[in-house]
MITORKOL-520496 format. One record per residue (C-alpha): residue number from 1; x, y, z. Coordinates in Angstrom, 3 decimals. Layout:
// residues N
<voba=NUM c1=X c2=Y c3=Z>
...
//
This chain:
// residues 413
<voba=1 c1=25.304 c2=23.871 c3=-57.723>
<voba=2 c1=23.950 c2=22.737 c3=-54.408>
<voba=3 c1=21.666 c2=25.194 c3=-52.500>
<voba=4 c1=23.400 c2=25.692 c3=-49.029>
<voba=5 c1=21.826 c2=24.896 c3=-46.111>
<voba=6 c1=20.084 c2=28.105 c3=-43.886>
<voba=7 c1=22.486 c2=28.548 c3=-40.642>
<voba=8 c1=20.737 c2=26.768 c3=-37.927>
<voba=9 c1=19.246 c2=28.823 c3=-35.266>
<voba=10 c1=21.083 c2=29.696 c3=-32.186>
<voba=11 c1=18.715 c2=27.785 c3=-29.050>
<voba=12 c1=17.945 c2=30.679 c3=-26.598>
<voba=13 c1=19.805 c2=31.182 c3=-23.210>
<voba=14 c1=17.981 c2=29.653 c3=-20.146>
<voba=15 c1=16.327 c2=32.290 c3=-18.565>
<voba=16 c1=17.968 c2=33.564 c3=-15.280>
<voba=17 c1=17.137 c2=31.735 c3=-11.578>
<voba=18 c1=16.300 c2=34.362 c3=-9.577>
<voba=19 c1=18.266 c2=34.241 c3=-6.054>
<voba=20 c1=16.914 c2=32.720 c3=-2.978>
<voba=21 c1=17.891 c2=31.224 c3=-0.111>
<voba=22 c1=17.366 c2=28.291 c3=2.022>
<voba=23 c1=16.568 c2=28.600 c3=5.655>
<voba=24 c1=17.406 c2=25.925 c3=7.747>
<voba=25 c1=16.285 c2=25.564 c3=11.744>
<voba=26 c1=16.817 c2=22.359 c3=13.805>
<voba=27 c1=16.888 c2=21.539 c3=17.035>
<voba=28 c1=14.653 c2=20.009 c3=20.184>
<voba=29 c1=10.826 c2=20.496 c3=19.090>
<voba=30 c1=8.358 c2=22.890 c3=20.851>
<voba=31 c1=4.968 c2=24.658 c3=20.169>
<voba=32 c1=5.761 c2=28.057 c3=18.196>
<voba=33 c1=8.871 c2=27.608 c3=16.166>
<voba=34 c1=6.997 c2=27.121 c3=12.949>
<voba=35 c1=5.371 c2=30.293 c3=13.963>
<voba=36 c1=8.226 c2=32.214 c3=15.497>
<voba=37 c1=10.859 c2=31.672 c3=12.380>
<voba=38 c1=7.529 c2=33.180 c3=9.874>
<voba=39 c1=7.183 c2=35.868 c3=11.864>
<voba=40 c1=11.078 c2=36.752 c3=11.539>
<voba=41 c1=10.947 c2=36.610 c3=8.059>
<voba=42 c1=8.150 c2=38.691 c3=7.748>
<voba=43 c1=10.181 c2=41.567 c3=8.980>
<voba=44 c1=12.200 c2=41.490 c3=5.839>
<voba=45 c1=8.847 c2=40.963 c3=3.260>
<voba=46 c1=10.075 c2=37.869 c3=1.960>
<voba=47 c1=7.815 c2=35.323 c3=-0.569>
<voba=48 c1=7.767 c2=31.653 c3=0.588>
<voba=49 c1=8.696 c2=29.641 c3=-2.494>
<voba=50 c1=8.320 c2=26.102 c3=-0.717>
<voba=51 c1=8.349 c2=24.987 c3=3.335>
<voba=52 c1=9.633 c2=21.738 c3=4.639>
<voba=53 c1=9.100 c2=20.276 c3=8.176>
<voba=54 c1=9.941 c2=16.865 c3=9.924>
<voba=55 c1=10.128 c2=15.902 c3=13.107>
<voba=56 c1=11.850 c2=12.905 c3=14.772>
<voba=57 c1=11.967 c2=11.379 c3=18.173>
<voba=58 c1=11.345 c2=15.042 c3=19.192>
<voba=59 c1=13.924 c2=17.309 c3=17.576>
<voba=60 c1=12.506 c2=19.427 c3=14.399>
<voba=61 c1=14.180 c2=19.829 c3=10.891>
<voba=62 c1=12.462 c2=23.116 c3=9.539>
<voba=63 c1=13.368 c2=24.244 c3=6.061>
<voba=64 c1=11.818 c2=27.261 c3=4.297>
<voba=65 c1=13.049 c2=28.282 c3=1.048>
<voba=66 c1=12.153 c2=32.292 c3=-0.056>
<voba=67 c1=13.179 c2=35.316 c3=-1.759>
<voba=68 c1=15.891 c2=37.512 c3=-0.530>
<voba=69 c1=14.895 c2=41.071 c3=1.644>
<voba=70 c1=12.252 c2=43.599 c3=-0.427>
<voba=71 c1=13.893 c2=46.347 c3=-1.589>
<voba=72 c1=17.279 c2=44.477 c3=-2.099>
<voba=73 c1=19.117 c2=47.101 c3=-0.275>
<voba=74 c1=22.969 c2=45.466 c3=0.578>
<voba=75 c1=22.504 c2=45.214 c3=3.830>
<voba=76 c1=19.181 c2=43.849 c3=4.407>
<voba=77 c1=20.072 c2=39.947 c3=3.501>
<voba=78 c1=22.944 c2=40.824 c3=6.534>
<voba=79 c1=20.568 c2=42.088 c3=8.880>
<voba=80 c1=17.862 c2=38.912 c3=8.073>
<voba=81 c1=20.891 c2=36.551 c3=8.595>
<voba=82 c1=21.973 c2=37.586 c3=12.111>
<voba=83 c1=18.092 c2=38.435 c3=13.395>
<voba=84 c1=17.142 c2=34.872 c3=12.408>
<voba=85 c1=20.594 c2=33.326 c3=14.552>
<voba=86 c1=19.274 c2=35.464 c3=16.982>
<voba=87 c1=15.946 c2=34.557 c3=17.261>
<voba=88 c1=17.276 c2=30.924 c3=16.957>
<voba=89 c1=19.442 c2=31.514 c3=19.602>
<voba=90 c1=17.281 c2=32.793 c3=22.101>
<voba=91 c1=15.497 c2=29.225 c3=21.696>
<voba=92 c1=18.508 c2=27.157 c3=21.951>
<voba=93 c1=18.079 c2=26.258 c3=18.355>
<voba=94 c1=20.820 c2=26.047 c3=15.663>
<voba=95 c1=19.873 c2=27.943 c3=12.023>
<voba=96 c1=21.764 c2=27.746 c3=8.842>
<voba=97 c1=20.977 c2=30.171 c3=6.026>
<voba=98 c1=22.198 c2=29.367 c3=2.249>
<voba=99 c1=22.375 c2=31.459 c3=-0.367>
<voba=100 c1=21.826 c2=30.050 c3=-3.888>
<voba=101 c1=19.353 c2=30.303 c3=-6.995>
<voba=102 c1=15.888 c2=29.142 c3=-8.058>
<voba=103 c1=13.266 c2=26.491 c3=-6.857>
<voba=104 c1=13.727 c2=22.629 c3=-5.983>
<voba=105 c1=14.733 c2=20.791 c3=-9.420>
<voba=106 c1=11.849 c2=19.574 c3=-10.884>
<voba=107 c1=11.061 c2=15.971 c3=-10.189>
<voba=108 c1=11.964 c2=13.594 c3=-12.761>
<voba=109 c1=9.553 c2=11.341 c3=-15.033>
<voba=110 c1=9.158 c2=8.091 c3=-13.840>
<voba=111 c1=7.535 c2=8.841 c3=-10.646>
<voba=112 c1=6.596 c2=5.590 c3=-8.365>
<voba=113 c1=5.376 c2=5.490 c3=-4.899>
<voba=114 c1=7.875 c2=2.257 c3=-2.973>
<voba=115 c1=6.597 c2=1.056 c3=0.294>
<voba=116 c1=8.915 c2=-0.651 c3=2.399>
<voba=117 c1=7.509 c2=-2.848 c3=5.477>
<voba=118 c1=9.796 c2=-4.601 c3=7.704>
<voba=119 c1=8.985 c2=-6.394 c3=11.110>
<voba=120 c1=11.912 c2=-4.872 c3=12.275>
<voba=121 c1=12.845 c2=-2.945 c3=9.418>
<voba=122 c1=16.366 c2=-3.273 c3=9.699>
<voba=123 c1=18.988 c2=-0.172 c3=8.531>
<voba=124 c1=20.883 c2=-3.162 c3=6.160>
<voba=125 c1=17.406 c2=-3.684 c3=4.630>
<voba=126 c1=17.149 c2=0.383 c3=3.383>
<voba=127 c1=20.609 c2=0.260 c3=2.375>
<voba=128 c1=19.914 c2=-2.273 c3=0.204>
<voba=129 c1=16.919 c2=-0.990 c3=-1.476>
<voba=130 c1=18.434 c2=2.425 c3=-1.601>
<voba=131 c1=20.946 c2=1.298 c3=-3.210>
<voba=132 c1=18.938 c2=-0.649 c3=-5.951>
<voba=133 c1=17.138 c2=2.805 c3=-6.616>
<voba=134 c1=20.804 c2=4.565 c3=-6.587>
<voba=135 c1=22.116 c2=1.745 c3=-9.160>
<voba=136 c1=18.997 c2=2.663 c3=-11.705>
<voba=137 c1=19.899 c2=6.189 c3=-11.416>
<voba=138 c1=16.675 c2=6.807 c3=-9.290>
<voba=139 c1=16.155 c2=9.538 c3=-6.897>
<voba=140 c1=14.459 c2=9.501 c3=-3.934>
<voba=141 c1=12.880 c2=12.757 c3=-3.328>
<voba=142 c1=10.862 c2=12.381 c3=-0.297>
<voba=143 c1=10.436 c2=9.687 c3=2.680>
<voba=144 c1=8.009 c2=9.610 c3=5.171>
<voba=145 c1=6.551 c2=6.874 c3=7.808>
<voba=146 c1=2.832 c2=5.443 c3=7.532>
<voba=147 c1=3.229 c2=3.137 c3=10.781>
<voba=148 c1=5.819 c2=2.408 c3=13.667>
<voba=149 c1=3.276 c2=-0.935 c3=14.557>
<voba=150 c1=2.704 c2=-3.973 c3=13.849>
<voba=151 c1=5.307 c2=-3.241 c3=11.630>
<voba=152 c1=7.563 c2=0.121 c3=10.501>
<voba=153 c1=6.143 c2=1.141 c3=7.215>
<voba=154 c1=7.881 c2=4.196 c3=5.451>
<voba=155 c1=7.143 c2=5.085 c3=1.776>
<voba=156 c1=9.952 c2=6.809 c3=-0.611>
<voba=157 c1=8.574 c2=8.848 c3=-3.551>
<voba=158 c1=11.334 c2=7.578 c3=-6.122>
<voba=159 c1=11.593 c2=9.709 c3=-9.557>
<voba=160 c1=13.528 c2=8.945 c3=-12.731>
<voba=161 c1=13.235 c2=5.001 c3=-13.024>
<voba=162 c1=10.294 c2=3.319 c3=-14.894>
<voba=163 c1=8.363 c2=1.593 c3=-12.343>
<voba=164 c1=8.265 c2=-1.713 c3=-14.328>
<voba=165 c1=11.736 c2=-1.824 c3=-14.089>
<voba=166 c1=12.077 c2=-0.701 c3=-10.306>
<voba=167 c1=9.628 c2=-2.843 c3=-9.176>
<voba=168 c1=11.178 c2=-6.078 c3=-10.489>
<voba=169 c1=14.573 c2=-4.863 c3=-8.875>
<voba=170 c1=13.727 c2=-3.854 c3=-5.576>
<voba=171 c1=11.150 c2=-7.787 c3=-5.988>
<voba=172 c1=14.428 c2=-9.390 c3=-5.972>
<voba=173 c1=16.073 c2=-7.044 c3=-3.524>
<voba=174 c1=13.607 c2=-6.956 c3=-0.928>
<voba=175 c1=13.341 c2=-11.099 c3=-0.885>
<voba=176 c1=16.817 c2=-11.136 c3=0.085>
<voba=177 c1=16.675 c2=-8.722 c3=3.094>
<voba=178 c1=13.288 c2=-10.063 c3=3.969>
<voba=179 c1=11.023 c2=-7.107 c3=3.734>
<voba=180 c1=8.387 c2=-6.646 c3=1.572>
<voba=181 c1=8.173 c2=-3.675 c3=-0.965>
<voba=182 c1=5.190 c2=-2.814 c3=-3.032>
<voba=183 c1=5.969 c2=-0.039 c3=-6.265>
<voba=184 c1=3.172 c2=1.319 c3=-7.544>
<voba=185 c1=3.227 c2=4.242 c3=-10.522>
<voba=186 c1=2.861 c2=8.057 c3=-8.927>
<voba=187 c1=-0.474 c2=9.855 c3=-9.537>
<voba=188 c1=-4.071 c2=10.427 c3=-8.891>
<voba=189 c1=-4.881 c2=6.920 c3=-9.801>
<voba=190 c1=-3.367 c2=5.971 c3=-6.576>
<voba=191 c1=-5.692 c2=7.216 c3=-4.469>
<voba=192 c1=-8.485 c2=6.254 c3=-6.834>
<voba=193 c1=-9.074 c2=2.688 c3=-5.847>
<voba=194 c1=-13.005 c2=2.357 c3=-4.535>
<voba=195 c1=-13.497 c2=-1.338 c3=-4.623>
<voba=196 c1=-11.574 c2=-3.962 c3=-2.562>
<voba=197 c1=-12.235 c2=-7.349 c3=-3.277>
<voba=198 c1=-10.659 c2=-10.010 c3=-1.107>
<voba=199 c1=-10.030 c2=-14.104 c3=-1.249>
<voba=200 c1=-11.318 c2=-15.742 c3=2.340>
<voba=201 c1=-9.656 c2=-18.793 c3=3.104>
<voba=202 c1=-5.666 c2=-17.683 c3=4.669>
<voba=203 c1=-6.607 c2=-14.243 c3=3.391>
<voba=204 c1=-9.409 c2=-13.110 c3=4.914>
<voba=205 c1=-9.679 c2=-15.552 c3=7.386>
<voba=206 c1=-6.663 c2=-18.202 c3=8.858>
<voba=207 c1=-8.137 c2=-21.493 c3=8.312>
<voba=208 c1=-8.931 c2=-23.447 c3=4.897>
<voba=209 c1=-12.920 c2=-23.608 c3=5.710>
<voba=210 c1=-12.856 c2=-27.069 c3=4.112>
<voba=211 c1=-10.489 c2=-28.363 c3=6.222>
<voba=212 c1=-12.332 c2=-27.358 c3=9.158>
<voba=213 c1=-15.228 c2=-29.286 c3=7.575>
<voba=214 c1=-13.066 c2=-31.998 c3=7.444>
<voba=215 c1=-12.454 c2=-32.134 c3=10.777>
<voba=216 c1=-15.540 c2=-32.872 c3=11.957>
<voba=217 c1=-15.976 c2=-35.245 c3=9.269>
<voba=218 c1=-12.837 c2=-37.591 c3=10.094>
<voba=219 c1=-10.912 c2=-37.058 c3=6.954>
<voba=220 c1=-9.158 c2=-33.514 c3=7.840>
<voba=221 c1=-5.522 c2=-35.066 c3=6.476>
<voba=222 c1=-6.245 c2=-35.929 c3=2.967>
<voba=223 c1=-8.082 c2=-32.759 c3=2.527>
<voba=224 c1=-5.625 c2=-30.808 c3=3.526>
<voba=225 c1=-2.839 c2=-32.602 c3=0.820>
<voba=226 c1=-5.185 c2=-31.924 c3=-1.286>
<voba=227 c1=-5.886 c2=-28.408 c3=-0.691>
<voba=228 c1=-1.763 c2=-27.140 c3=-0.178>
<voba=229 c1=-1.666 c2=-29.002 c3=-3.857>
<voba=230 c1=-4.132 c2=-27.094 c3=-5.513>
<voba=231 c1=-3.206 c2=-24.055 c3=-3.811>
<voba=232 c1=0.551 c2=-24.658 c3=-5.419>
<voba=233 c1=-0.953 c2=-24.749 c3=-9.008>
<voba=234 c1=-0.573 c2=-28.416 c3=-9.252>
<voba=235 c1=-4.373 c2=-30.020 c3=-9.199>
<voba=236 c1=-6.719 c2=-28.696 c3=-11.193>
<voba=237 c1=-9.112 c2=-26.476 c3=-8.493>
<voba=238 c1=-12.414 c2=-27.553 c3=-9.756>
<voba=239 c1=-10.954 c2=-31.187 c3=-9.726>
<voba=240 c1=-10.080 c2=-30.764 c3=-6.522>
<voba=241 c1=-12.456 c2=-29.501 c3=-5.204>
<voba=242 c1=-15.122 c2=-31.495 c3=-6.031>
<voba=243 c1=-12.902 c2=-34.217 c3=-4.799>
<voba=244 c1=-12.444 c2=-32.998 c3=-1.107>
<voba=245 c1=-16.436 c2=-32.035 c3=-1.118>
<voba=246 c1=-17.128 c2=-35.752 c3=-1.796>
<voba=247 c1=-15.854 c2=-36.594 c3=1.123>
<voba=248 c1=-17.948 c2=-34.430 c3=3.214>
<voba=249 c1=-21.321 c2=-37.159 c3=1.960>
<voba=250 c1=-22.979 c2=-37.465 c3=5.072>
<voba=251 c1=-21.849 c2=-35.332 c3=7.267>
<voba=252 c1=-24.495 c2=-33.239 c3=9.393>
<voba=253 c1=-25.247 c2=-29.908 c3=8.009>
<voba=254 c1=-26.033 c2=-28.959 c3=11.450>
<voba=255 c1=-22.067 c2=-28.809 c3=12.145>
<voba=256 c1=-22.081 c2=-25.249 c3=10.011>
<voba=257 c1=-22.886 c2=-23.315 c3=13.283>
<voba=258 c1=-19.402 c2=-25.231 c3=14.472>
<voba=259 c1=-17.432 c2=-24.407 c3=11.871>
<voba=260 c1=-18.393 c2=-20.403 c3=11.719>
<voba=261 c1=-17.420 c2=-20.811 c3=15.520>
<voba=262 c1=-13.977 c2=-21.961 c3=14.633>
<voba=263 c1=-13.535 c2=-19.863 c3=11.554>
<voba=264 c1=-10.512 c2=-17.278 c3=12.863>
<voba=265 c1=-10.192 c2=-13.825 c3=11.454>
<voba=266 c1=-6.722 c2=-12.633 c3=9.924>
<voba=267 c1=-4.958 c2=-10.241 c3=12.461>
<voba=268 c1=-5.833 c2=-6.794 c3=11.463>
<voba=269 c1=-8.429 c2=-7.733 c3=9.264>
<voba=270 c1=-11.537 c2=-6.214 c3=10.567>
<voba=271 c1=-9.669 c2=-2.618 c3=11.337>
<voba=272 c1=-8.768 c2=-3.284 c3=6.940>
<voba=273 c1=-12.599 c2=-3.271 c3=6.468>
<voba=274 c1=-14.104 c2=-0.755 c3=9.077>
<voba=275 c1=-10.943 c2=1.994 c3=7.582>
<voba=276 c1=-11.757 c2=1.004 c3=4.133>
<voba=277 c1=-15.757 c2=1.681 c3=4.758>
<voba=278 c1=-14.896 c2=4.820 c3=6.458>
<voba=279 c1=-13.061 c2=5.859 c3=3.355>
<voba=280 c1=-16.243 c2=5.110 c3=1.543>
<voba=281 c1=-14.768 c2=2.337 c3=-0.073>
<voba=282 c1=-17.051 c2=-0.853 c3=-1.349>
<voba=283 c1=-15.590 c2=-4.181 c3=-0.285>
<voba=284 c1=-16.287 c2=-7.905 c3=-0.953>
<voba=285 c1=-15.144 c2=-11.461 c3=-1.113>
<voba=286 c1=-14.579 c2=-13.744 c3=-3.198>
<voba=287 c1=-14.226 c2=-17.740 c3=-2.302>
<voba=288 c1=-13.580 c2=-21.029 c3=-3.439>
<voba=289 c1=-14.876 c2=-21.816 c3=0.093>
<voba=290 c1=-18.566 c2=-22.240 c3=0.833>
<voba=291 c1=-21.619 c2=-19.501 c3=1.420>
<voba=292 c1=-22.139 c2=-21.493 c3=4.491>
<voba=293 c1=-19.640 c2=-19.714 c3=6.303>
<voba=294 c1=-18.632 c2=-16.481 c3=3.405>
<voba=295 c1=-22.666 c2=-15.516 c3=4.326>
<voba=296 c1=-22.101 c2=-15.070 c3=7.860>
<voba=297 c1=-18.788 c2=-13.326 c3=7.525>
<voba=298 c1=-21.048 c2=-10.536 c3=5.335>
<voba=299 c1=-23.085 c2=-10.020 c3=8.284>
<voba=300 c1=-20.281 c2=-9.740 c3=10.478>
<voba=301 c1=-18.395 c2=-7.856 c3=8.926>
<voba=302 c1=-20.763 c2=-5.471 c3=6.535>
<voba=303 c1=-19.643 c2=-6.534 c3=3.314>
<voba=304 c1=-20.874 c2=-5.247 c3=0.267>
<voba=305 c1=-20.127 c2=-8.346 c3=-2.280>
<voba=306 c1=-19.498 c2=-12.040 c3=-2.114>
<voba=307 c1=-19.456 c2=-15.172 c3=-3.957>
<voba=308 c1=-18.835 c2=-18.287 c3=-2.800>
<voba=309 c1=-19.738 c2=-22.242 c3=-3.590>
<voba=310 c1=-22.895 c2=-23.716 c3=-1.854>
<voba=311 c1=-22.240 c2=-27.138 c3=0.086>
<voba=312 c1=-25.680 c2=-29.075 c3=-1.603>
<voba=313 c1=-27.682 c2=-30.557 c3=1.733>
<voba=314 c1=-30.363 c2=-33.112 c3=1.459>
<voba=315 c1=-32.307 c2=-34.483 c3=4.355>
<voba=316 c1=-30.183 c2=-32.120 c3=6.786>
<voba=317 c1=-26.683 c2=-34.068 c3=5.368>
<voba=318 c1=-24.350 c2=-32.752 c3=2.753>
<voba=319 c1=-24.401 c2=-34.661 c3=-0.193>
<voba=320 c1=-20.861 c2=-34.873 c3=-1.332>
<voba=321 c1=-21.697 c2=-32.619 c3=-4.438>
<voba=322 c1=-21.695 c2=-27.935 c3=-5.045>
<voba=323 c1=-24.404 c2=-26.838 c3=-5.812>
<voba=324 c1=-24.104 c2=-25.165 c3=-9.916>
<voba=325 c1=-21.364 c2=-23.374 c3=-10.835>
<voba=326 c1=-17.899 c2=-23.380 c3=-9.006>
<voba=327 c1=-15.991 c2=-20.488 c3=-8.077>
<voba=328 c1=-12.809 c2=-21.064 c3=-9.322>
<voba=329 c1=-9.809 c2=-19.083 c3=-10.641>
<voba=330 c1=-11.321 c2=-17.731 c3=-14.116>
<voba=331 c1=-14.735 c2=-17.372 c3=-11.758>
<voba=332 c1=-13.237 c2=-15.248 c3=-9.052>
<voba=333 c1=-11.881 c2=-12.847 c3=-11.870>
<voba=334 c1=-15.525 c2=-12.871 c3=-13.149>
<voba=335 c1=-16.841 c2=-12.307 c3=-9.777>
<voba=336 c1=-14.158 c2=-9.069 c3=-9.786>
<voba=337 c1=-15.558 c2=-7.677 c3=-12.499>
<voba=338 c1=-19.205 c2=-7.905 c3=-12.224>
<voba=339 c1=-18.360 c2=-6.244 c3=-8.348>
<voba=340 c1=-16.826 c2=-3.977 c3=-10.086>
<voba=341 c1=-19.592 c2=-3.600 c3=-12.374>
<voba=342 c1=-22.184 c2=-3.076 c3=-9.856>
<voba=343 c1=-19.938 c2=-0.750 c3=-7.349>
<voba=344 c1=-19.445 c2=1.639 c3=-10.813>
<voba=345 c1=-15.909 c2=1.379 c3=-10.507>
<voba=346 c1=-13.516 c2=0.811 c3=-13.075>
<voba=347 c1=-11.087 c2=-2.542 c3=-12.834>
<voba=348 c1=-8.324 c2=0.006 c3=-13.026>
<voba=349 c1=-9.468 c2=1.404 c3=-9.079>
<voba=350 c1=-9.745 c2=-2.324 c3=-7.746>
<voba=351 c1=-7.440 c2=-3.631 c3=-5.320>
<voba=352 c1=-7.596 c2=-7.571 c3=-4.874>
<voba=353 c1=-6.047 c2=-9.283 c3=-2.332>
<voba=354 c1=-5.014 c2=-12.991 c3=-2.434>
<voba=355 c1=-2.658 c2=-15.956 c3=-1.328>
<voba=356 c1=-2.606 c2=-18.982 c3=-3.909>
<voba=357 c1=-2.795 c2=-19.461 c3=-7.603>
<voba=358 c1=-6.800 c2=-20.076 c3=-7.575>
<voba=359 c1=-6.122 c2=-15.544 c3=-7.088>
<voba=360 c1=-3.997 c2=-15.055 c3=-10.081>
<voba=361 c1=-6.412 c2=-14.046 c3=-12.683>
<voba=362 c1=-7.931 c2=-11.783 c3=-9.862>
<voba=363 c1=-4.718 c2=-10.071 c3=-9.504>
<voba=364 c1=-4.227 c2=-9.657 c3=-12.642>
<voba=365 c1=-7.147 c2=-8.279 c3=-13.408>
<voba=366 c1=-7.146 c2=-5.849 c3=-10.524>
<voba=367 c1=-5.998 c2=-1.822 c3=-11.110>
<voba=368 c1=-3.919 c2=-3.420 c3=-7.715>
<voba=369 c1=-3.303 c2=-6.586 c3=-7.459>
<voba=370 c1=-1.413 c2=-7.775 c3=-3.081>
<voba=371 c1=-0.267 c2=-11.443 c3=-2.534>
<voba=372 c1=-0.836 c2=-11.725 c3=0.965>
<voba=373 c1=1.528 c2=-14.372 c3=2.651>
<voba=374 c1=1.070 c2=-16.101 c3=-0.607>
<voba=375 c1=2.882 c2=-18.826 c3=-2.496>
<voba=376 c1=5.901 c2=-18.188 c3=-4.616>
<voba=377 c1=4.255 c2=-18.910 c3=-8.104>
<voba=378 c1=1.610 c2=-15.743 c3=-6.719>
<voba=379 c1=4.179 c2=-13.788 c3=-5.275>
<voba=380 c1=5.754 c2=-13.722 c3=-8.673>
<voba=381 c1=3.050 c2=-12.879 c3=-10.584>
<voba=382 c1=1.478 c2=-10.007 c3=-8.232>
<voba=383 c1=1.748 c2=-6.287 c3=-8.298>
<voba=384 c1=3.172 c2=-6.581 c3=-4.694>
<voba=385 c1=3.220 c2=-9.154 c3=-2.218>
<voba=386 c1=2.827 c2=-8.474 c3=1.879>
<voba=387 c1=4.506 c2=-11.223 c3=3.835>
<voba=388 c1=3.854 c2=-10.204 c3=7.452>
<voba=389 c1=0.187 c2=-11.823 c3=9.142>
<voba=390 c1=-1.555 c2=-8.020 c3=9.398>
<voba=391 c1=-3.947 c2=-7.895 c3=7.071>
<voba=392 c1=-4.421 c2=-4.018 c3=7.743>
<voba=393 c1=-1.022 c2=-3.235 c3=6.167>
<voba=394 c1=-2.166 c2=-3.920 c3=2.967>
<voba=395 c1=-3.748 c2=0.086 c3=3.998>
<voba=396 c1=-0.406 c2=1.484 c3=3.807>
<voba=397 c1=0.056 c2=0.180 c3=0.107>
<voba=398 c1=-2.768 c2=2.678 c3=-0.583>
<voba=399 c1=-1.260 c2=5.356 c3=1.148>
<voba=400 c1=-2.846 c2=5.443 c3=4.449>
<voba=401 c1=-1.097 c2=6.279 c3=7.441>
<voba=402 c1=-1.335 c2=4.213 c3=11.063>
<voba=403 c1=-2.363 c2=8.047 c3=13.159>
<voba=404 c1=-4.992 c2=8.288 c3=10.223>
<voba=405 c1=-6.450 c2=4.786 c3=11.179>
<voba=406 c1=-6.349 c2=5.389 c3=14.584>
<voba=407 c1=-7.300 c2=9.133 c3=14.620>
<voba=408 c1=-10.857 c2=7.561 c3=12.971>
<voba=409 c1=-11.300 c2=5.011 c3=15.583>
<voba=410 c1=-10.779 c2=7.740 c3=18.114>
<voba=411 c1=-13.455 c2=9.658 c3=16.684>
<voba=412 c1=-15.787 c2=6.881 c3=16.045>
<voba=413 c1=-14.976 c2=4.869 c3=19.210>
//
């Protein structure tokens, strides 16, 4: 005879929500109103359970969510209903008062921080990446906006969706409405980041240093073919570049001071550094350039790492030949790490920031890896790519606001 089974247990009822309600005032902005709607509550000894405030081109959204009157007598929610239209009244303000039960739903795993930047940012563009979010069965629970210039950055806290899995949809998205959209996971890791290493040549800097050597060496042309090739992943860097150096042989070392004259800084780049340093971040470079020009961008810019090849000069005239190892794509992940290393900061809180494949095994290495205005095979293989020429917006993927950056200059300036 088979033993039965014990009944199972009944799971016990959800405990109760207690009531609350949701006040809601909106209208044209002023000083006070925050204060002026607390102060109305007060009268009825209510407990604020959570506050809400936005304001737009000038008109204020002010939510406060709290417990019904003390002392629960029947008429007391009445008589905190019309004093609050009142009071809103009297300010030519409109108020809305719902009654329901308990707190804001808590937010859902699968918490990721998407950053949309669009030069314009166009309202087809957040459709479609709403949308995308919507699709995954994704909420968005909050949006705010970092900057309104150079471009209009705003940055969605999105709950419920892996952010694997909604950063490779809103990738594919945000290509076709031409915007870019970085995903990174929610948390305190976020804000973590302490070490920002970047790549120099059309990162950093415009120009492709060697082809400003070049230049003044007559042979500016078949470097370049040779450097868009290598940048594409098809040449070998090393190869490469030990082939374009060659044809620098005798070619007065004296033309450096030239070619740090001509070397052009990346829009927005030194305002990236000087908000970074202020942050008490540690930043440095990394090149497949030359220390002939990476040294005097340290100075320049108070860098705190760099590595870069050395053009090998002999009787005042480069010789055609590096000097020791070269930086190339494994080395610039080495030179990541050993940054890292000395900054005591783990690769998980690095950012690196690069535009061809020589980067990729930076970026991948990186707690953060950015392909700035980068080629496709890096713009498929990066964390999040930035397609617009302001270096500095590669801030807002961190979380950093365009008042914050200026609100520091102001002080400092």
């Amino acid at each position: 005879m088979n033993a039965s089974l014990p009944a199972a247990e009944p799971l016990p009822e959800p405990a109760p929500q207690p009531r609350t309600l949701l006040v809601k005032v909106f209208g044209k902005d002023r000083p006070g109103i925050t204060t002026g709607l607390f102060s109305t509550l007060a009268g009825f000894g209510v407990d604020v359970i959570d506050i809400e405030q936005v304001v737009t081109r000038g008109r204020i959204t002010l939510c406060a969510l709290v417990t019904p009157p003390s002392g629960g007598s029947p008429g007391a929610e009445g008589e905190l209903r019309s004093t609050v239209h009142r009071w809103a009244e009297d300010r030519r303000l409109q108020a809305e008062i719902i009654s329901g039960t308990g707190d804001n739903r808590p937010r859902r795993e699968g918490r990721s921080h998407v950053t949309v930047l669009g030069h314009p940012l166009t309202a087809g563009a957040v459709a479609a990446l709403t949308s995308r979010i919507t699709d995954l069965d994704g909420n968005i629970d909050r949006v705010f906006r970092l900057a309104k210039y150079p471009v209009t950055a705003v940055e969605l806290a999105v709950s419920g969706v892996p952010t694997e899995e909604l950063r490779t949809a809103l990738a594919a998205e945000a290509a076709v409405q031409q915007v870019d959209v970085a995903v990174v996971r929610a948390g305190l890791h976020r804000r973590a980041k302490r070490l920002v290493v970047m790549d120099v040549d059309s990162t950093l800097i415009q120009d492709e240093v060697i082809e400003l050597f070049a230049a003044h060496a007559g042979c500016e042309e078949e470097v370049a073919a040779v450097t868009a090739a290598a940048m594409r992943g098809e040449l070998d860097f090393a190869e490469s570049l030990r082939a374009r150096v060659a044809l620098l042989a005798g070619l007065d070392a004296g033309v450096v001071e030239k070619v740090r004259a001509e070397v052009r800084l990346t829009p927005g780049a030194r305002t990236l550094i000087r908000t970074l340093k202020r942050l008490g971040y540690q930043v440095g470079i990394v090149s497949g350039g030359f220390t002939q020009v990476t040294d005097d961008l340290v100075e320049r810019l108070g860098l705190d790492f760099a590595a870069a090849n050395t053009l090998e000069v002999a009787d005042g005239r480069f010789t055609g030949r590096v000097v020791g190892g070269i930086v190339d794509r494994a080395g610039k992940a080495r030179m990541l790490a050993r940054f890292a290393e000395e900054a005591q900061v783990p690769l998980e809180q690095t950012v690196a920031i690069g535009d061809g494949a020589n980067d990729l095994d930076m970026l991948n290495a990186a707690g953060l890896g950015v392909a700035f205005n980068a080629k496709p095979v890096v713009r498929r293989a990066a964390d999040t790519a930035v397609n617009v020429p302001f270096l500095d917006t590669v801030l807002y993927l961190l979380g950093i606001t365009r008042e914050e950056v200026e609100a520091a200059d102001a002080v400092d300036g």
